[in-house]
N, C-alpha and C positions, 0 to 999 in steps of 0.2 A: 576218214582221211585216206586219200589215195596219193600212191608216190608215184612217177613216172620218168623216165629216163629220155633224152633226146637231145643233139643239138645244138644248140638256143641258136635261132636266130630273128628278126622279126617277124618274119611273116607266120614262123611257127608258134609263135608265142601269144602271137594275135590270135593265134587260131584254136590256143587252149581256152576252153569251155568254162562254166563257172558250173561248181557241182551244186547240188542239191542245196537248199536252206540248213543253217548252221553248219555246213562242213567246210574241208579246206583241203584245196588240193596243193601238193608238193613238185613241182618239175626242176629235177636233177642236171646240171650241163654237163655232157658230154668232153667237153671240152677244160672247162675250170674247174678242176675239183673242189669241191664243198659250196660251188655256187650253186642255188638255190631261187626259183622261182613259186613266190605259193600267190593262190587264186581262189578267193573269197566267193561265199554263194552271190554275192551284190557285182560281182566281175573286176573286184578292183587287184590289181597284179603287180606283187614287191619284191623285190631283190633280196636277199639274205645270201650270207656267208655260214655254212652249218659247218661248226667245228670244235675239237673238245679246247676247253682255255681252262687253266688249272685243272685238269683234272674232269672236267664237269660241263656237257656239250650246250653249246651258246648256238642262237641264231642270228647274226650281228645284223641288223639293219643295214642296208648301200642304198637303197633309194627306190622310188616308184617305177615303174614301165609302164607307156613307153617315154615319161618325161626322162629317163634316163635310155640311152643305150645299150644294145647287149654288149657292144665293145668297152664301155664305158664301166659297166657292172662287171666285167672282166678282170680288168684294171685297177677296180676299187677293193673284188678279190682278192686279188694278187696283194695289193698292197696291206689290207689286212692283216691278211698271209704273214706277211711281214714283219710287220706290227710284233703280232703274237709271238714268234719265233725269237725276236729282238726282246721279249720279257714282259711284254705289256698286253693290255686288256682291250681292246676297244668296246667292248660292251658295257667294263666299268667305267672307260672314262666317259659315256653316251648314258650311262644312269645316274653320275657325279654333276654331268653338266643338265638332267631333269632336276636333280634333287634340289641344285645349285639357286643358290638366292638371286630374286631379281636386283635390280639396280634399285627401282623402290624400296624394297627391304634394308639393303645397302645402307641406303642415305637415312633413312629411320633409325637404325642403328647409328650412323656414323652421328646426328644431329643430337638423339637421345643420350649415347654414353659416351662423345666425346666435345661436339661442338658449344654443347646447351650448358655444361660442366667445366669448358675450362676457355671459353673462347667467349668475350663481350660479344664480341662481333658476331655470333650465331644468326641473328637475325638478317645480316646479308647473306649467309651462306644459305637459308632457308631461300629468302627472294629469288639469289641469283641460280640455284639450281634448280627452281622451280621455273622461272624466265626460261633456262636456256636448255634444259637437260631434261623437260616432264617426257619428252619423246624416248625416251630410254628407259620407262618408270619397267615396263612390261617383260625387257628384256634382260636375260640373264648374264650374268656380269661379265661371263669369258667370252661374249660377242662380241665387246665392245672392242676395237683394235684400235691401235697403232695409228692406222690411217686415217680413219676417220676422227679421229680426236685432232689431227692436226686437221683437216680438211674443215671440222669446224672453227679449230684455233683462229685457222687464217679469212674464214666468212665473219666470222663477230668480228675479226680485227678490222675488217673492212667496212661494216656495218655500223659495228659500236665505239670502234674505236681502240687500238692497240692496248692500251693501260685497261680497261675490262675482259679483254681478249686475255690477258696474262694471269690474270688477276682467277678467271675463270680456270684456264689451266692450275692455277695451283691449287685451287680447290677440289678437280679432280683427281690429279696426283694424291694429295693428303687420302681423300674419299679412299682411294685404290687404297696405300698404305694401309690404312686401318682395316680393311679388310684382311690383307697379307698380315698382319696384327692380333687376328682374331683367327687365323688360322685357316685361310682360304688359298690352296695349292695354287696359284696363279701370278702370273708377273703381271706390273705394274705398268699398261697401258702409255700412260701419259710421259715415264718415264723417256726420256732422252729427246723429246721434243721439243726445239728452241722458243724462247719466249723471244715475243718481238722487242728491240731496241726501245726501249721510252725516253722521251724527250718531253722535259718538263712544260707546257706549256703555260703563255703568258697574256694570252689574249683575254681583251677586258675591252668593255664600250668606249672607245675613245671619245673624245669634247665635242668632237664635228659629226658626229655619230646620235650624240643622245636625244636633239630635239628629235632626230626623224624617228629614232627608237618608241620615245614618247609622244609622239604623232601617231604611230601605227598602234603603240599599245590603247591609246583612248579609243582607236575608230573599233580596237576588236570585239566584236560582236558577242564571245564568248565570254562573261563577263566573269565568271570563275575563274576560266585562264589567266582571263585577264589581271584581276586581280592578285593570283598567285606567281605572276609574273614579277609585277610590283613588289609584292611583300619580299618575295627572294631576292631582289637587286636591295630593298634598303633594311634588309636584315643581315644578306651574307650568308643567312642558314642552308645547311644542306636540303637540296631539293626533297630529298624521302623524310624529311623531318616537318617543310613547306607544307607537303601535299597534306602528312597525316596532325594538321597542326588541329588543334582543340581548344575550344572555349574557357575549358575551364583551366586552363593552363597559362591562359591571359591575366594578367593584373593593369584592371583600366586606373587604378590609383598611382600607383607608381611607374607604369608606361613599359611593361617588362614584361616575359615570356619565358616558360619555365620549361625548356623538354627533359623531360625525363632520363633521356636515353638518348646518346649519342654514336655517331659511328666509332668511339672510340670506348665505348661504353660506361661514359661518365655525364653524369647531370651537367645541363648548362643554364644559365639563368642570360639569357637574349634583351639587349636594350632595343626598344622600340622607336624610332624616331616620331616626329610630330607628324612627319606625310603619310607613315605608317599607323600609329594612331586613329589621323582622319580618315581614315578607308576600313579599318577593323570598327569602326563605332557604325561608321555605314550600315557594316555586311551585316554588325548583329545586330541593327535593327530589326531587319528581314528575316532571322534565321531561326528555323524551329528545330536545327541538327547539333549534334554534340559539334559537329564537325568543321572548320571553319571557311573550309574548299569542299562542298557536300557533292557526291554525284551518284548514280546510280549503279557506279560499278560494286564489285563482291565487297570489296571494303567499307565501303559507303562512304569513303572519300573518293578525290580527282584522283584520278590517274595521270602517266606522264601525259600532257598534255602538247604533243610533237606535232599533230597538224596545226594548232591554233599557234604554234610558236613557227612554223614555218611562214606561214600566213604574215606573221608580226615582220619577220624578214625581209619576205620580199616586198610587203608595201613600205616597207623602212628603207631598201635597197643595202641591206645591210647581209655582208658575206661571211663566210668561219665563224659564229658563233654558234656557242651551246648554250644549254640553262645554264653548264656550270658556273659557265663564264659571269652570269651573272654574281657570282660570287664570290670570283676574283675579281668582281669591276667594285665593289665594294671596300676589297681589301687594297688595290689602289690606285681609289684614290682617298683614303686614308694615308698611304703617306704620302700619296701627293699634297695631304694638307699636313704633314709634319707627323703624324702619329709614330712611334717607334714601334720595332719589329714585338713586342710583349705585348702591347697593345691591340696592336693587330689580331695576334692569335690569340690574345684573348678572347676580343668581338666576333672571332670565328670558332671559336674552340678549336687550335688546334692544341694538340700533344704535344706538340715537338716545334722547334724551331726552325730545324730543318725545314717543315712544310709552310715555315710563313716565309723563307729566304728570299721567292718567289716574288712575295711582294714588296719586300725590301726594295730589290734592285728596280722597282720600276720606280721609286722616288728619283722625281728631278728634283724639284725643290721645297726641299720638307718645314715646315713653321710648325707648326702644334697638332695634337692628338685626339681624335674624338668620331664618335661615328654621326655625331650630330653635321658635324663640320663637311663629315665627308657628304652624305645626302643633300646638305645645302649645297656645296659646290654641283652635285649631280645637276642638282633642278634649276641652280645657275646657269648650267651652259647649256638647258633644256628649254630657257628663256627665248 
């Protein structure tokens, strides 16, 4: 190892030589004290800060040359400098942030000892930070900023829609927390980040809407889509419960459908209408899959099926609809044929009353209760 005094400026730094194989040279600035240029036998050239920190002399990393500046590695000295003098380490906080857990680690932990253990709902939090967050698996957690957590807030809010946008943030937030929980020196990211306003929505296929609706869904080509299009307008079921529906979870004697496992994470037992019925006897003629929407994706169910639902749109000329909506058009028009608000969420599972209020208020004129009632009026005004 050879040490050497000079300078630093570019063109002299360009101009140090790479020593022999396995050795390293050291070039001293003149200028910055304890700034440090060293030079590999392969000719690669890095900045360091050489100074003692507790007691016990550090070479703090500042960056490569010439992707950095000699004014710039100056600067990053200096501040160093700083650093240290004001009580702190930067070499320890650059071995804290190696050592430091990636975000994949994070979320294994956070799903293993606290999601899978006290939260039904574990399984969306699996989905949805796999969805939206696997580009972060690699990266260590104190990367993550501020900014960019809102800069994605506000692209899914735009994308996906505000209420999963929020919904995403809170599950990063918690993620963070439990880290800070588990004893990770770091502040909480997500913290102080507005969630977007949500505004309950109420949109469902209107009367003058459903012939073209079921116009477009017969001509679709995709006949799984298709299919699973239908079952979730005359089920009401949640679409991730639609897609992963199974065979054996059907009873063709009594016309009923058992999921397991809900978003709320409670069994439901699903009444199946007679249109739904005639289409389930169809498909399992055909079918050699546990699965009852079979595809070739990782699951070996359908996936969200969003070009073949666009497709159903525009030959329908129909605007603002979701899948979900398919499942508020269920809910009513059950009380457009008189069903009461218990009713309702019963046929839908929900929890709370609160989330059937929704379909309350779009009763114009309510008669009696039934999901049978409600699909015959569908395929009434589908006449």
């Amino acid at each position: 190892m050879a040490s050497h005094k000079l300078n630093f400026t570019k063109a002299a730094l360009l101009k140090a030589p790479a020593p022999s194989k396995g050795k390293r040279d050291y070039y001293s600035d003149l200028k910055e004290q304890g700034l440090q240029m060293a030079v590999t036998s392969a000719g690669a050239k890095t900045f360091y800060l050489y100074k003692r920190v507790d007691g016990r002399p550090e070479r703090i990393l500042l960056g490569r040359f010439p992707d950095i500046s000699v004014e710039n590695a100056r600067k990053a000295a200096a501040e160093a400098k700083g650093k240290i003098a004001s009580g702190q380490n930067p070499q320890k906080e650059r071995r804290a942030i190696r050592d430091e857990m990636t975000f994949a680690a994070l979320f294994d932990d956070y799903m293993t000892k606290y999601s899978k253990v006290h939260k039904k709902s574990w399984k969306y939090d699996e989905r949805e930070v796999n969805k939206f967050l696997s580009h972060w698996f690699k990266r260590k957690i104190s990367s993550i900023d501020k900014a960019e957590i809102e800069r994605l807030h506000a692209k899914i809010g735009k994308d996906n829609g505000t209420t999963q946008a929020n919904r995403l943030l809170e599950r990063i937030r918690s993620i963070f927390n439990k880290a800070i929980d588990w004893g990770w020196d770091g502040t909480n990211p997500a913290v102080g980040i507005k969630k977007f306003k949500e505004k309950s929505r109420d949109r469902f296929l209107q009367p003058d809407e459903l012939p073209r609706f079921f116009e477009a869904l017969a001509n679709e080509h995709n006949e799984a889509a298709r299919d699973f299009f239908m079952v979730s307008l005359l089920t009401g079921a949640r679409k991730s419960n639609v897609l992963a529906m199974r065979w054996k979870d059907i009873n063709f004697t009594t016309s009923t459908w058992r999921i397991e496992e809900t978003k709320n994470g409670e069994a439901q037992t699903v009444h199946l209408p007679s249109q739904a019925m005639e289409l389930l006897k169809e498909r399992k003629l055909a079918s050699d899959s546990p699965w009852v929407f079979p595809s070739a994706s990782a699951s070996g169910h359908l996936a969200d099926p969003k070009k073949a639902w666009k497709r159903i749109l525009k030959a329908a000329g129909i605007e603002d609809l979701r899948i979900h909506d398919l499942r508020r058009t269920l809910g009513s028009y059950q009380a457009a044929t008189g069903a009461n608000g218990y009713i309702i969420g019963k046929s839908l599972g929900h929890k709370s009353q609160q989330s059937t209020a929704i379909y309350a208020r779009l009763n114009l004129d309510p008669v009696r209760d039934s999901v049978n009632k409600a699909t015959d009026a569908m395929f009434g005004y589908g006449k």
